[in-house]
Backbone as a chain_set.jsonl record, in Angstrom:
{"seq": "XXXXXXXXXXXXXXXXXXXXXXXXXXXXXXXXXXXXXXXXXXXXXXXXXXXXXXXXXXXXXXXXXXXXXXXX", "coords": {"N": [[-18.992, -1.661, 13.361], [-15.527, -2.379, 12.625], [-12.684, -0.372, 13.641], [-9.761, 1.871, 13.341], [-6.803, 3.976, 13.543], [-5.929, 6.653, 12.126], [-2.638, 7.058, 10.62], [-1.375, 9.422, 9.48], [-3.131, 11.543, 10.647], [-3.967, 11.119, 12.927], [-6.868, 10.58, 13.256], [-9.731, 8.807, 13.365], [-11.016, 5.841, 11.961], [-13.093, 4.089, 9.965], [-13.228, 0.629, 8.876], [-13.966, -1.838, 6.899], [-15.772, -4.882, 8.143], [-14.655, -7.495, 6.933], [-12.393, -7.037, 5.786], [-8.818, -7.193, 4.963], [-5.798, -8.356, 5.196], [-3.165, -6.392, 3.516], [-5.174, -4.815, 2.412], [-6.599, -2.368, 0.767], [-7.471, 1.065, 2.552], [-8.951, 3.986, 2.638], [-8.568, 7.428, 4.22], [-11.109, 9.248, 5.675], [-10.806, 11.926, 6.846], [-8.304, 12.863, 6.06], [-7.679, 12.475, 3.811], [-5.305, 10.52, 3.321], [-3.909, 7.814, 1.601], [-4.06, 4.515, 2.594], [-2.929, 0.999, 3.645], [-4.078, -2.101, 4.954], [-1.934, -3.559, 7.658], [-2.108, -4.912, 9.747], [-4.546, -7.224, 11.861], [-5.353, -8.04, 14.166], [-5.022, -6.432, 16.487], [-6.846, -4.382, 14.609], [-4.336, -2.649, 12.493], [-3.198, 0.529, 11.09], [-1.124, 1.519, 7.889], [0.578, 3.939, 6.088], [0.306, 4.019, 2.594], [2.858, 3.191, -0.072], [3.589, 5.492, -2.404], [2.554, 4.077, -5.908], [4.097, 4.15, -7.835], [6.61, 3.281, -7.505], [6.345, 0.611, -7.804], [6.776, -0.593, -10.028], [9.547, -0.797, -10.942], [11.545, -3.162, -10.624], [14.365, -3.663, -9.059], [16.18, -5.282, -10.585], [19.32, -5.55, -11.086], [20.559, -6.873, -13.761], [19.032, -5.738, -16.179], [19.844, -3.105, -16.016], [22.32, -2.867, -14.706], [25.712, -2.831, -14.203], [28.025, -4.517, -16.243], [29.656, -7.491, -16.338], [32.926, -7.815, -17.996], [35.262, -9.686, -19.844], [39.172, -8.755, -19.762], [40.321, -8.866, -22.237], [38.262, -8.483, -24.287], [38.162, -5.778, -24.294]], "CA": [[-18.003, -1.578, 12.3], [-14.522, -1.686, 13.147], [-12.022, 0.973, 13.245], [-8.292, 2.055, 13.253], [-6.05, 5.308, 13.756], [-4.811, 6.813, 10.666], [-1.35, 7.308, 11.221], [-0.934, 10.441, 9.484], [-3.617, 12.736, 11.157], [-4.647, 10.226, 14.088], [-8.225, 10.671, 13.29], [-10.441, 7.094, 13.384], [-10.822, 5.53, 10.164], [-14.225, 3.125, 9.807], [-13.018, -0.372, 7.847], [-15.02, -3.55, 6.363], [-15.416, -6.477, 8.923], [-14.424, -8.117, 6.014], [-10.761, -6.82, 5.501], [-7.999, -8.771, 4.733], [-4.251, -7.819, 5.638], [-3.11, -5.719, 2.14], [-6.47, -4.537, 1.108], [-6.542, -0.685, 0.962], [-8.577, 2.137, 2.5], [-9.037, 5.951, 2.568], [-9.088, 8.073, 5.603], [-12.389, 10.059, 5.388], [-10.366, 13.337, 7.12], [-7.11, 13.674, 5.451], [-7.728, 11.428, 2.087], [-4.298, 9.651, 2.855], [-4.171, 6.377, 0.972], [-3.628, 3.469, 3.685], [-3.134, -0.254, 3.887], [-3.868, -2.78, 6.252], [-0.596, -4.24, 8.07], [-2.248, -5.814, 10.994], [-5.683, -7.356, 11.497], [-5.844, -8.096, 15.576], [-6.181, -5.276, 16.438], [-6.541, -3.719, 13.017], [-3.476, -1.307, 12.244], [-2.648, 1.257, 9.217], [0.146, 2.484, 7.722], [0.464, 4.963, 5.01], [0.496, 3.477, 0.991], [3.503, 3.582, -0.711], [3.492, 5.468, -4.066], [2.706, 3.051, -7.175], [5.008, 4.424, -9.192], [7.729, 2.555, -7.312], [6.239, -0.87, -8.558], [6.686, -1.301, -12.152], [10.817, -1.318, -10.913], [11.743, -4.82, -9.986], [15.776, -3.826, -8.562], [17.145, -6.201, -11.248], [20.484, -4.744, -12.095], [20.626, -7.301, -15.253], [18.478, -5.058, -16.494], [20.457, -1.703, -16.385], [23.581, -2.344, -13.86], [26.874, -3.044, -14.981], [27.949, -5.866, -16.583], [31.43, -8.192, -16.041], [33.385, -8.199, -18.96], [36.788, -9.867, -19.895], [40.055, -7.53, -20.195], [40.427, -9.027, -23.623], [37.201, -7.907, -24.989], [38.658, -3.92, -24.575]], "C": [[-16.633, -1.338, 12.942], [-14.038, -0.677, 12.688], [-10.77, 0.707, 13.629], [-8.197, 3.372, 13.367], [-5.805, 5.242, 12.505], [-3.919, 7.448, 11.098], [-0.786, 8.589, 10.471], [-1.743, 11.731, 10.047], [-4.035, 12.339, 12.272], [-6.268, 10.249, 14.139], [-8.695, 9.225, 13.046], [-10.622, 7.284, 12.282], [-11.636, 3.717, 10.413], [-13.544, 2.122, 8.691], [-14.029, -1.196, 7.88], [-15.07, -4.076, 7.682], [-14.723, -7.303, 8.249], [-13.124, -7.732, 5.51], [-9.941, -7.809, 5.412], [-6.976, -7.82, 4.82], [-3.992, -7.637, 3.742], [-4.437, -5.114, 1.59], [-6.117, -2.73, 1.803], [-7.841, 0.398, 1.524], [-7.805, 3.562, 2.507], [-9.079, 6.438, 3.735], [-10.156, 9.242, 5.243], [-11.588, 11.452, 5.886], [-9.201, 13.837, 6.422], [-7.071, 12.792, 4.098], [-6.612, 11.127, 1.883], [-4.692, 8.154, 2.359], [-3.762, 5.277, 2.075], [-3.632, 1.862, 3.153], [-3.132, -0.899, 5.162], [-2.592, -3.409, 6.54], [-0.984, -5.284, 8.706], [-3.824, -5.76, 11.316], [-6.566, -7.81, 13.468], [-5.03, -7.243, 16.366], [-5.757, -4.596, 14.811], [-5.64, -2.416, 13.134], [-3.608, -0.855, 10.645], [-1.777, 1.797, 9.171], [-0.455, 3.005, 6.478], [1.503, 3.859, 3.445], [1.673, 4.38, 0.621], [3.259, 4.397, -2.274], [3.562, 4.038, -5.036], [3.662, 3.171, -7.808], [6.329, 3.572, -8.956], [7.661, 0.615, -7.735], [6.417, -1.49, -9.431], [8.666, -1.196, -12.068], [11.133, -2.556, -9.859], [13.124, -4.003, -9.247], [16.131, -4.569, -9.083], [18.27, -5.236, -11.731], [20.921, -5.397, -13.191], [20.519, -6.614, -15.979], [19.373, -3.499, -17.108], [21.895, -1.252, -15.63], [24.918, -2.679, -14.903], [27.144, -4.402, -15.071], [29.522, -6.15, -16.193], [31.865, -8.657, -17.662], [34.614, -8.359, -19.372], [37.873, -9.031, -20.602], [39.871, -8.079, -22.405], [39.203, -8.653, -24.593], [37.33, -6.533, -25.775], [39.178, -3.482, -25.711]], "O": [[-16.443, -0.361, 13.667], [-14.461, -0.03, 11.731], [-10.462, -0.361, 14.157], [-9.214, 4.066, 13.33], [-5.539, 4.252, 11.824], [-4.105, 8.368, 11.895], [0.354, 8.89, 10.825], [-1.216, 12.842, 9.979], [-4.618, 13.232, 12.887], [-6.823, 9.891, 15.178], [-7.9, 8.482, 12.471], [-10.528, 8.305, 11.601], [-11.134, 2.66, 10.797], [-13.271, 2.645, 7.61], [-14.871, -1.268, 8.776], [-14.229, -3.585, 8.435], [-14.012, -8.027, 8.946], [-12.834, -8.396, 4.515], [-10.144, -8.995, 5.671], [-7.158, -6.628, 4.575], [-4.429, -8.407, 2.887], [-4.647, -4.981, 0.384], [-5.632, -2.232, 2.819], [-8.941, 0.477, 0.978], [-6.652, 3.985, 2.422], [-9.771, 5.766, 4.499], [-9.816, 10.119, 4.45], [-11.83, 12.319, 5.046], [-9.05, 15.035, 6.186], [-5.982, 12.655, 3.54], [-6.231, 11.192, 0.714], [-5.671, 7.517, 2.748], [-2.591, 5.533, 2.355], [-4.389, 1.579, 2.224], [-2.515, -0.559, 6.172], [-2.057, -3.878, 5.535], [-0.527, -6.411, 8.512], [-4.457, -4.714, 11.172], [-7.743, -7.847, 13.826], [-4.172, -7.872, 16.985], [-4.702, -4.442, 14.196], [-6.002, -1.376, 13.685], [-3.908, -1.414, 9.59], [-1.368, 2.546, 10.058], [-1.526, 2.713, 5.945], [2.612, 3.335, 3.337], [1.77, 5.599, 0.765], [2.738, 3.77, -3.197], [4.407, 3.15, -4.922], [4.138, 2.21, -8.412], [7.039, 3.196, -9.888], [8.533, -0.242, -7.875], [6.277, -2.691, -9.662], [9.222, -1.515, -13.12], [10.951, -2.697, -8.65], [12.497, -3.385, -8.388], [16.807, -5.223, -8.289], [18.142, -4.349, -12.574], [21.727, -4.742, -13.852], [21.475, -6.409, -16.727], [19.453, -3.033, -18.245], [22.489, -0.175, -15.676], [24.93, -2.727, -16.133], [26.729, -5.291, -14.327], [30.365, -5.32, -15.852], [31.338, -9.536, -18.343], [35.305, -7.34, -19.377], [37.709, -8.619, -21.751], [39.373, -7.537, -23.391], [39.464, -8.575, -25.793], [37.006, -6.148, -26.899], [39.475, -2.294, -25.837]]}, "num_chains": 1, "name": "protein.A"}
């Protein structure tokens, strides 16, 4: 079975054979959330929070708008 470092406690961290670059695991010692980055040799980094997904960065949305003096 391969394996990887988990990059926040350096302890080994057992994955699929079957992984695919984005798929997610667990580290069995410190239960950080991980994704795969890199698949020869398999790396991990540490999962972003979700919560930052459901905002696109459209400033349409909520930035400021352009509007002509004569409007004022």
């Amino acid at each position: 079975m391969p394996t990887s470092i988990c990059p926040e406690c350096d302890e080994e961290v057992y994955v699929d054979a079957e992984i695919e670059q984005g798929d997610h695991v667990s580290c069995d010692e410190c239960q950080s959330d991980l994704v795969v980055v890199g698949l020869d040799p398999i790396e991990l980094d540490l999962r972003e929070d979700s919560d930052d997904d459901d905002y696109s960065g459209d400033e349409d949305d909520y930035g400021s708008r352009d509007y002509d003096d004569d409007r004022l």
